[in-house]
C-alpha positions, 0 to 999 in steps of 0.5 A: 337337217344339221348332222354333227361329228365328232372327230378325233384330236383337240376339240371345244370344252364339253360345255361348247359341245354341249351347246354347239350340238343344241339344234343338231338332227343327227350326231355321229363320232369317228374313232376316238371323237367317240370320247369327246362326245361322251364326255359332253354326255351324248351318245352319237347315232352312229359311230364309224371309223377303224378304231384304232385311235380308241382308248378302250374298245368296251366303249362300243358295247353300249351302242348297237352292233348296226350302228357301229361301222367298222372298217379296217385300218388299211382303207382308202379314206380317212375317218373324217371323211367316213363320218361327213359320207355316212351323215350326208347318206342319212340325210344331212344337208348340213354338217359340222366338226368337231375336234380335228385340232392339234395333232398330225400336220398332215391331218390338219392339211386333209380336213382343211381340203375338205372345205376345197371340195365339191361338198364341204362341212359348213363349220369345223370347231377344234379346241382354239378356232371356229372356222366357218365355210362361206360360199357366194349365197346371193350376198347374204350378209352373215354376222358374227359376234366375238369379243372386241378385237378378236382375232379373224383370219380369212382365206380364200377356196376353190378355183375363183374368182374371189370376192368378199365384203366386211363390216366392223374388221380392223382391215375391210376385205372389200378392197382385197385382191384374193388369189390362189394361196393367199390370205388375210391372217390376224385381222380383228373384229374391232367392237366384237361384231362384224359382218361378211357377204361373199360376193363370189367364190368360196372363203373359210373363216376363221375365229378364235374361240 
């Protein structure tokens, strides 16, 4: 089951939203990821978070007191991190983000290590980039469609070893020799279309929107 979260910061249009949220099982907001998701017009699950970020707290009114999980603003874990446990407890094997984008430096560094841990978001969607976490999955071929020469930048995750392949890239990761705080930055889909197939390690993707 896809779980989908809302998170505070930049997010995708409502339209996006709307549509990303399409074949989702369950969704859920932390905090102020409560407002994107109304503005799409959809009213999580579950709402978790310390609230603190929440433009006006009547919003919760609606919900029902046991689906709203409050915790206090001196806490051990970040929202983000509250929303992706309590979607992986109810279920969910896979999980996407929504928002995150813009804001803090240091929020953007905490939900990109997310994707360095054991059990990461398979997508994460802010306002400007669709970032995509790829694991070796018996070299399945993935494919992706954008506009012509859309910009694509990969980086590499976990402890390795890394490989990667690619079809339609301006600049095919095959030949690449990936290592620990490298990456590739500002390639291009060159017709739109391209494919990726990991052949070891784990990569994020990551697409202009």
């Amino acid at each position: 089951m896809r779980g989908i979260a809302f998170i505070g910061g930049e997010g995708p249009s409502p339209e996006i939203c709307r549509a990303l949220v399409k074949d989702a099982g369950l969704i859920a907001a932390a905090d102020s990821g409560l407002i994107a998701a109304e503005e799409a017009g959809l009213c999580p699950a579950w709402i978790t978070g310390d609230m603190d970020s929440l433009d006006n707290p009547a919003r919760l009114e609606k919900y029902p007191a046991a689906r709203v999980i409050r915790h206090p603003h001196d806490k051990d874990y970040t929202d983000t991190e509250l929303v992706l446990k309590l979607l992986w407890d109810q279920g969910c094997d896979e999980v996407w983000l929504i928002g995150g984008g813009g804001g803090r430096l240091d929020h953007l560094l905490a939900i990109r290590g997310l994707f360095e841990r054991e059990n990461p978001p398979a997508r994460w969607i802010s306002a400007r980039e669709d970032c995509f976490c790829l694991d070796y999955s018996g070299a399945a071929v993935r494919e992706f469609t954008r506009e012509p020469k859309a910009r694509v930048s990969v980086f590499p995750l976990g402890n390795g070893p890394w490989e990667i392949s690619s079809r339609g890239l301006k600049w095919p990761l095959d030949p690449v020799s990936w290592n620990r705080g490298f990456a590739g930055i500002s390639n291009e889909a060159v017709s739109g279309g391209f494919s990726v197939s990991v052949r070891s390690g784990r990569f994020l993707l990551i697409l202009e929107i």
